[in-house]
N, C-alpha and C positions, 0 to 999 in steps of 0.2 A: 279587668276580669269580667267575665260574663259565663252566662248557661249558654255553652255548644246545642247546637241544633245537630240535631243525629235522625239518620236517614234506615227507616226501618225496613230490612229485606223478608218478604211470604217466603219462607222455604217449606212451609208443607200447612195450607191452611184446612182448617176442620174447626170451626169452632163450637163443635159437637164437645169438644175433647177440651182436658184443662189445656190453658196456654203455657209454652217455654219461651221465655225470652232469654236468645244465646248472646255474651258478650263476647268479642276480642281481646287477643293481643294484640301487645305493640307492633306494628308492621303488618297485622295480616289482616286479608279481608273475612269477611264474614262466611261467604261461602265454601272456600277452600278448607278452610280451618273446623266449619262445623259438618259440609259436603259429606264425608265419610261416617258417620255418627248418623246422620237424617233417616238411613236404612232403619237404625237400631230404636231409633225416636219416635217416628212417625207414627208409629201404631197406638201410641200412648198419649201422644203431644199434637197442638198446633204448637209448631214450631216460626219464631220470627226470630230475628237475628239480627243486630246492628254493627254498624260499621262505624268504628273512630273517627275524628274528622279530618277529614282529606286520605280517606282511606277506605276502600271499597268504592260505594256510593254514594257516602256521605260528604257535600262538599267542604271544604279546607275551613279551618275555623280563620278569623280574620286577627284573633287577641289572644294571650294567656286566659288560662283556666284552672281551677283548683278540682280535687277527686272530686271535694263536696257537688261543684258543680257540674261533674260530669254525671254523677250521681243523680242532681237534680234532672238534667240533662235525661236521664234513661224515663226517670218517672214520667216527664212532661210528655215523652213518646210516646208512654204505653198509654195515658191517659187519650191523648190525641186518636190513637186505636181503637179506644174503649167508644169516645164520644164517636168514630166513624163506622161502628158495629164490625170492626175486624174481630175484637177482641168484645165475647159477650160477657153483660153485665155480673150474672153469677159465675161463671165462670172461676174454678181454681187459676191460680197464679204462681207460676215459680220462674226462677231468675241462673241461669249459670252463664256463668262468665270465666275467661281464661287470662292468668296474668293479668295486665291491667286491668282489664274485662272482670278478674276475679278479686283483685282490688275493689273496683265497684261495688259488687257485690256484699263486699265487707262493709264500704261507705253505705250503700244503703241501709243495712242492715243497722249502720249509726244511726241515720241522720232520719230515715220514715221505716219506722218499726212496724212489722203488720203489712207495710204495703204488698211484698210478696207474703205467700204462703208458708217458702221457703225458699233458701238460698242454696246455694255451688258454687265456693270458690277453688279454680280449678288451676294446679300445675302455677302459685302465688301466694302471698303471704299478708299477713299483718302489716308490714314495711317491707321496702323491696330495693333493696341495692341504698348505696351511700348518695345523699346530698351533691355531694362534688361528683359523683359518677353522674349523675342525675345532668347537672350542669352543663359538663365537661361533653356529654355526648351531645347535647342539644346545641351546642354553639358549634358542634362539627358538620352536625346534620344541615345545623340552619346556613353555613356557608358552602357545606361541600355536595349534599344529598343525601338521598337515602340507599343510594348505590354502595355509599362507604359503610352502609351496614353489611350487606349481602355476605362476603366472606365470614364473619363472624357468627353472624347469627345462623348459620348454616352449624358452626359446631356448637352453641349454644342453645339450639332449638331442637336438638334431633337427639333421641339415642345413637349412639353407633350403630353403624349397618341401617339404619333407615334411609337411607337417602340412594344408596346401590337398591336397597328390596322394593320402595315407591316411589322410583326416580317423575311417575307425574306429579304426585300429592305433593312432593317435596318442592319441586318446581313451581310449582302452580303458588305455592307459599312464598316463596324467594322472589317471584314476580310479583305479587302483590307487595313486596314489600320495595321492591324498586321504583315501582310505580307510585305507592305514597307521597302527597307532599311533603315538601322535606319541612316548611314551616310548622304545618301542625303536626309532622310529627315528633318538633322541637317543643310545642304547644303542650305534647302528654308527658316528654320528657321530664318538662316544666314543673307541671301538677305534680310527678312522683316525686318530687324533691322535697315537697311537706308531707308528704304521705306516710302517715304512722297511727296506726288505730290499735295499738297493742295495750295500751291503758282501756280504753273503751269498747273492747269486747266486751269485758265481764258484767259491763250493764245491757247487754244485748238480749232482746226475748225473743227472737226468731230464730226457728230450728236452720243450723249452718251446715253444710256440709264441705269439708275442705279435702279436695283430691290433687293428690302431687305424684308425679312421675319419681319411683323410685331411681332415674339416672336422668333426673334433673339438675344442673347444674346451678342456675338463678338463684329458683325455691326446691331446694331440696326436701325429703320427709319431713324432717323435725318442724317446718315452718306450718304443714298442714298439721302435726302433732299440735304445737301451741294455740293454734286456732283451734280447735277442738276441746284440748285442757282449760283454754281461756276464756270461752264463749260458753255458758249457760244450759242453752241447747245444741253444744256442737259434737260434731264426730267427723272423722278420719277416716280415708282409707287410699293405701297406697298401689298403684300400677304400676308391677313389676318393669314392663317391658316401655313404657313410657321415659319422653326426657321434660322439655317443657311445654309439648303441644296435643297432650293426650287424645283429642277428640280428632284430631288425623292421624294421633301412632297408634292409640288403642281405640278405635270409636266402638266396638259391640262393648267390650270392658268397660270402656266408659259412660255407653250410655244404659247401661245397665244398671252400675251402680245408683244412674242418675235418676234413674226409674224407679229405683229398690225405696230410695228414700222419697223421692217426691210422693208415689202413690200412697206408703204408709201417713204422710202428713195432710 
């Protein structure tokens, strides 16, 4: 086990402006997935964005890793920003991340309290699928690819009709996920198989915010419900028209909301 080195993408630098650091899902790259949303962001945010390992630009992890560590993993980046003046010293801080990305999110919000200003977890949950599912996908990936996802994740990652209305956005995500190493992305499989923070929200003091595609299939509403009833400072709020990839099915809706909360804290 080790802390992943994760590879930070400028998608709109100012650091006039508080910083966003956007996380991923499983399979997609940073830009694709955040690309559509940066319109709605940028006026409010320096936006950067990272890529999972062996996924976007980040290169392929070599070992297993646990959330805690991927977690460590985002701090050590934004730090390494901070010491190379990307990211200035007073400077607000907030953090969203999507599915495992918003996993994260939740780990930090365990494990370094404070270090954001505030959190987004986005279209994920508390815990997120079963152990054996967890396993079971990672030993297919790790022998077959990440091609053996594409079919699936195509109905698992989209409301209906999104994929006929933005056959690029849609495309452009399904490629990044082909393109993935199939090891590390057996690597995050791995890490979500202990991954359960539903006990240790309620000692959480950082304002959380959990957003779920109301035709989410993965993390449905109730899982951003519980994260909100169960975290201190959390709150919910659902996008009708979203399934598990809000910030390319709804990006004005979602960067909205993401605005609404960030700027009040």
């Amino acid at each position: 086990m080790a802390v992943p080195e994760l590879t930070p993408s400028l998608l709109h630098t100012d650091a006039q402006l508080p910083t966003l650091i956007t996380g991923p899902s499983l399979g997609t790259a940073a830009l694709p997935l955040w690309g559509p949303a940066l319109p709605y962001l940028k006026d409010h945010f320096q936006v950067i964005a990272w890529d999972l390992p062996g996924h976007g630009v980040s290169k392929p992890s070599t070992q297993e890793f646990t959330l805690a560590e991927l977690a460590a993993g985002v701090t050590t980046m934004v730090e390494a920003l901070r010491t190379d003046g990307v990211i200035a010293e007073n400077t607000k801080l907030f953090y969203a991340g999507v599915s495992v990305g918003g996993a994260t999110a939740l780990q930090v919000a365990v494990d370094h309290p404070g270090f954001f200003n505030a959190l987004a977890s986005i279209c994920s949950a508390a815990k997120i699928g079963t152990p054996e599912g967890w396993t079971e996908r990672a030993e297919l990936v790790a022998k077959a690819g990440t091609p053996t996802m594409v079919a699936g994740s195509a109905q698992r990652w989209f409301a209906p009709g999104f994929i006929e209305e933005q056959p690029e956005i849609s495309a452009s995500l399904l490629h990044s996920l082909q393109d993935a190493d199939r090891f590390a992305y057996a690597h995050v499989c791995g890490a979500l198989v202990d991954f359960d923070v539903r006990e240790q929200l309620q000692a959480t003091t950082d304002p959380i915010l959990a957003i779920n595609g109301a035709q989410d299939q993965v993390c449905p509403p109730a899982d951003a419900q519980f994260i909100a009833e169960s975290a201190p400072k959390g709150h919910s709020a659902i996008v009708e028209s979203a399934g598990h990839l809000a910030p390319a099915e709804a990006p004005e809706e979602t960067a909205t909301l993401l605005a609404d909360f960030f700027l009040s804290n």
